[in-house]
C-alpha positions in Angstrom: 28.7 84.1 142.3 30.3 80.7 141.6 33.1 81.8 143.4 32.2 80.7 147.0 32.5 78.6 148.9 36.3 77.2 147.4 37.9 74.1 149.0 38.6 74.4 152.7 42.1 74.5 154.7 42.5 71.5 156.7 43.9 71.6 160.5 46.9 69.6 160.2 50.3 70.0 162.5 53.1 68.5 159.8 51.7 69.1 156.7 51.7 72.7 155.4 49.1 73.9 153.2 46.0 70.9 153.3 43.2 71.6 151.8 40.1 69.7 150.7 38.8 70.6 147.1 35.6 69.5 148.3 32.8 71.5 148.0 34.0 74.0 144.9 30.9 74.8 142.8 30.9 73.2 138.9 28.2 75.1 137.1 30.1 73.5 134.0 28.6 70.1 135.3 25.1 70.7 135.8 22.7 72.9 138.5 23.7 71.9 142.0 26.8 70.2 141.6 30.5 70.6 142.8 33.6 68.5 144.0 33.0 65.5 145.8 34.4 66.4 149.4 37.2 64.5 150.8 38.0 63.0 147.5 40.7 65.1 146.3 43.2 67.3 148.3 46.4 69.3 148.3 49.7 70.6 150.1 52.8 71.4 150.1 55.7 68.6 150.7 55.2 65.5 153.2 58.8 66.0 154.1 58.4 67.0 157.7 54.8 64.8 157.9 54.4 62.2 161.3 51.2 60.0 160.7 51.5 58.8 164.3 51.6 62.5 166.3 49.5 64.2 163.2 47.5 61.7 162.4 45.1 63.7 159.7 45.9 61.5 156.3 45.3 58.3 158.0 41.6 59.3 159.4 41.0 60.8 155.8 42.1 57.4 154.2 44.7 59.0 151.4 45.3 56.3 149.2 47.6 58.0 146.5 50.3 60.5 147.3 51.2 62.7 143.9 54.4 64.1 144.2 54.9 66.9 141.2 58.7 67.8 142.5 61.9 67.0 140.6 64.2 64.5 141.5 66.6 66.6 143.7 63.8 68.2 145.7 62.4 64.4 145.7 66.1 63.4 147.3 66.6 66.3 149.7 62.7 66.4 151.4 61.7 62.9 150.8 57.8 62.5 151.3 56.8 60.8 154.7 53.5 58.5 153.3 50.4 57.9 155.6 50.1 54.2 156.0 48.9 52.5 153.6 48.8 55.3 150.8 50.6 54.8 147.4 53.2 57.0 145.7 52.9 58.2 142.3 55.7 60.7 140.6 54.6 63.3 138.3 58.0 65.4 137.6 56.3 68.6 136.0 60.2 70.3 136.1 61.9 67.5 134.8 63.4 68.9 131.8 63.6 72.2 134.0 64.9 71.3 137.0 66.4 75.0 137.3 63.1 76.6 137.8 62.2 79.3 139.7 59.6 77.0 141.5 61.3 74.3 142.5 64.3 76.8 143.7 62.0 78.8 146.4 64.5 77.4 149.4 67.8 78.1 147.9 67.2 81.5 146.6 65.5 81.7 150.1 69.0 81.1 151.6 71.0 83.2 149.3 70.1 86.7 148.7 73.1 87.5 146.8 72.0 84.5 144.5 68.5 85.9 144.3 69.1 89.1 143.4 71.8 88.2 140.6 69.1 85.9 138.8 65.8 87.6 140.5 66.4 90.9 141.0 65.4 94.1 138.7 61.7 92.7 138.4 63.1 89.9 136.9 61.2 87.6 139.5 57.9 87.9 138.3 58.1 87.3 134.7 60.4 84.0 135.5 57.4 82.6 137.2 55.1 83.6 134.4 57.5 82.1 132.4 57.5 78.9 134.5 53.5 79.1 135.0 53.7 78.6 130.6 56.0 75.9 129.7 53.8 74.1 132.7 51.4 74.3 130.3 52.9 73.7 127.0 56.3 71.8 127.6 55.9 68.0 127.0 57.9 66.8 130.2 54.8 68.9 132.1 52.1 68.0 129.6 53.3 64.6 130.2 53.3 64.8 134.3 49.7 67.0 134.5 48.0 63.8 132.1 49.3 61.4 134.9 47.4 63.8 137.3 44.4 63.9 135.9 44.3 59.8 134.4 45.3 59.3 138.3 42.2 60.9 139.5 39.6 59.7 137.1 41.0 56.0 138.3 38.5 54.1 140.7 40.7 53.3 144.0 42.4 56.1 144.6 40.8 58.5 146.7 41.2 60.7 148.5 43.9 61.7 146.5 46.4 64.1 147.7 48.7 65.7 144.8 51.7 68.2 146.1 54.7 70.0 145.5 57.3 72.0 148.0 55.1 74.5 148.7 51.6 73.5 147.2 51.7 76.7 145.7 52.8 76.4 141.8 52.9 73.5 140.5 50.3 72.0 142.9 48.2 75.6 141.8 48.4 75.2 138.1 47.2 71.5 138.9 44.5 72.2 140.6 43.4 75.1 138.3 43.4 72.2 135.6 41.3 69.6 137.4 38.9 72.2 138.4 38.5 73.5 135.0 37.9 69.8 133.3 35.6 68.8 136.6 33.2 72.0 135.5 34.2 74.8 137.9 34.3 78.9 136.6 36.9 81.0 136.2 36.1 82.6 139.7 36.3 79.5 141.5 39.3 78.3 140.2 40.9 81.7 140.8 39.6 81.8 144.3 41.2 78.7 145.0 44.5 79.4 143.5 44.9 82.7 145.3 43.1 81.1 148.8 46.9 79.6 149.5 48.9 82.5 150.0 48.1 83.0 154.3 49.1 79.6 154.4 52.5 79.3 152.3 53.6 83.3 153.9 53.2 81.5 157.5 55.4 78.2 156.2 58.2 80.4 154.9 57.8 83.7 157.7 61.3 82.6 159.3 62.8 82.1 156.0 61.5 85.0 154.6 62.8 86.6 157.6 66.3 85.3 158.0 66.7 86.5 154.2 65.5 89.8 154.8 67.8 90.7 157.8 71.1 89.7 155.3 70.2 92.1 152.6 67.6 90.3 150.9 65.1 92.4 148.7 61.5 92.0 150.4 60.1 92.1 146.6 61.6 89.0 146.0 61.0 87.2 148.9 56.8 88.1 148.3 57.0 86.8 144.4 58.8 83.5 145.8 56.4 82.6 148.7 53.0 83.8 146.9 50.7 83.4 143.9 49.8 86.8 141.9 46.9 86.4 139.5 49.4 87.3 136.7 51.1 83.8 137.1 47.7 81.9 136.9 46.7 84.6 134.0 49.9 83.3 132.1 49.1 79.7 132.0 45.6 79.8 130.9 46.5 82.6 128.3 49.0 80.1 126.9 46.2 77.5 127.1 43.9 79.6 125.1 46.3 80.8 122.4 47.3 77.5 121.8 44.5 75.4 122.0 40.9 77.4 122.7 40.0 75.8 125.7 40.2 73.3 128.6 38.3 70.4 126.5 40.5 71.1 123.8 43.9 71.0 125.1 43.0 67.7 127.8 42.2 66.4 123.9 45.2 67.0 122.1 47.7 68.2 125.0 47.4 65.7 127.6 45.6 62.9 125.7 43.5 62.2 128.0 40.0 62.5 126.6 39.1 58.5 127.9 39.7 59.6 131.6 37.3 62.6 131.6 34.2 60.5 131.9 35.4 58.7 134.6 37.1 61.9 136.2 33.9 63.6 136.6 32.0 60.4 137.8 34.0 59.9 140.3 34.6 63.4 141.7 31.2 65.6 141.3 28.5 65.3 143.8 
């Protein structure tokens, strides 16, 4: 099975959702070999991050922080940087700011709100709606090229790429890389899906506080977790546009000079 073992949580006390891609199997890349460990990892928002009481970035030497929020989640929850890491902005929402995934807090805090725009199953298929124009919009097309060009560079790794919760954006992300580094389709699932403990625990009081005023439990689950059917979405929109992964880092994201360099520097 080329599902096990995925990336690994990391132990960290301010930064929600860490974990190292190290270690995921890439068949796709030859017998024996799979992502270099340490060099790439993900989480949710750096917001609430303290590099001198939590000190876990800085002893893993991040160089480059990529932050995949908008602009107002940029402005509300500013990132707190490890010393001496770089930021890089990758706005995957630009033209879309409105999305359901970069929303999870405020729908969070409004249950009427939720259920006016969420409600009646309507939750679901907005994310799978989301989880495509990830894939084929051009503001996203645009912000997942800078992801990938940004880890085929030399210099910066470990390389940690986020959004609020490190679960859609950051999932669809990762599913990418993985794909183009070599990894299967079980793997790559694994790894999506092998956030969900970790965001439920991040939003448990929210989730809470929203269900105690009326809230609809139903929506609170489809906003703080990943369903196969969101990830099934994107690469289903992949396929029918484009064939494959090789194909659509080709003519999508234009980034067929990085993939070289992508896999030198991150397969082991």
């Amino acid at each position: 099975m080329d599902s096990e073992p995925t990336g690994r949580a990391v132990e960290a006390a301010t930064v929600a959702n860490l974990r190292d891609l190290g270690g995921i199997p890439l068949p796709g890349a030859g017998e024996g070999r799979s992502v270099r460990p340490g060099a790439l990892l993900r989480s949710a928002d750096l917001a609430h991050h303290d590099p001198h009481t939590d000190p876990v970035l800085t002893e893993r030497g991040v160089q480059v922080v990529f932050d995949l929020r908008t602009t107002g989640e940029r402005e509300a929850a500013p990132d707190v940087l490890p010393p001496g890491a770089r930021p890089f902005v990758g706005d995957v929402l630009g033209t879309r700011p409105g999305a359901a995934p970069a929303r999870l807090a405020q729908y969070l805090e409004d249950p009427v709100l939720a259920e006016q725009e969420l409600g009646g199953g309507r939750a679901e298929r907005l994310f799978e709606d989301a989880y495509r124009r990830m894939v084929l919009s051009p503001g996203a097309r645009s912000a997942y090229a800078a992801l990938v060009q940004t880890a085929a560079d030399d210099g910066t790794h470990p390389l940690l790429f986020h959004c609020t919760a490190g679960k859609d954006r950051t999932g669809w992300g990762t599913a990418l890389l993985l794909l183009l580094l070599g990894a299967g389709q079980d793997a790559v699932r694994s790894e999506y899906l092998a956030v969900n403990d970790a965001v439920r625990a991040r939003y448990e009081p929210h989730v809470r506080r929203f269900v105690e005023r009326g809230g609809d439990p139903e929506i609170a689950a489809v906003l703080t977790e990943v369903r196969p059917a969101y990830l099934d979405a994107a690469l289903d929109a992949l396929t029918e546009r484009w064939g494959d992964t090789e194909r659509y880092a080709r003519e999508a994201l234009r980034v067929e000079a990085a993939l070289g360099r992508l896999r030198a520097e991150l397969t082991v």
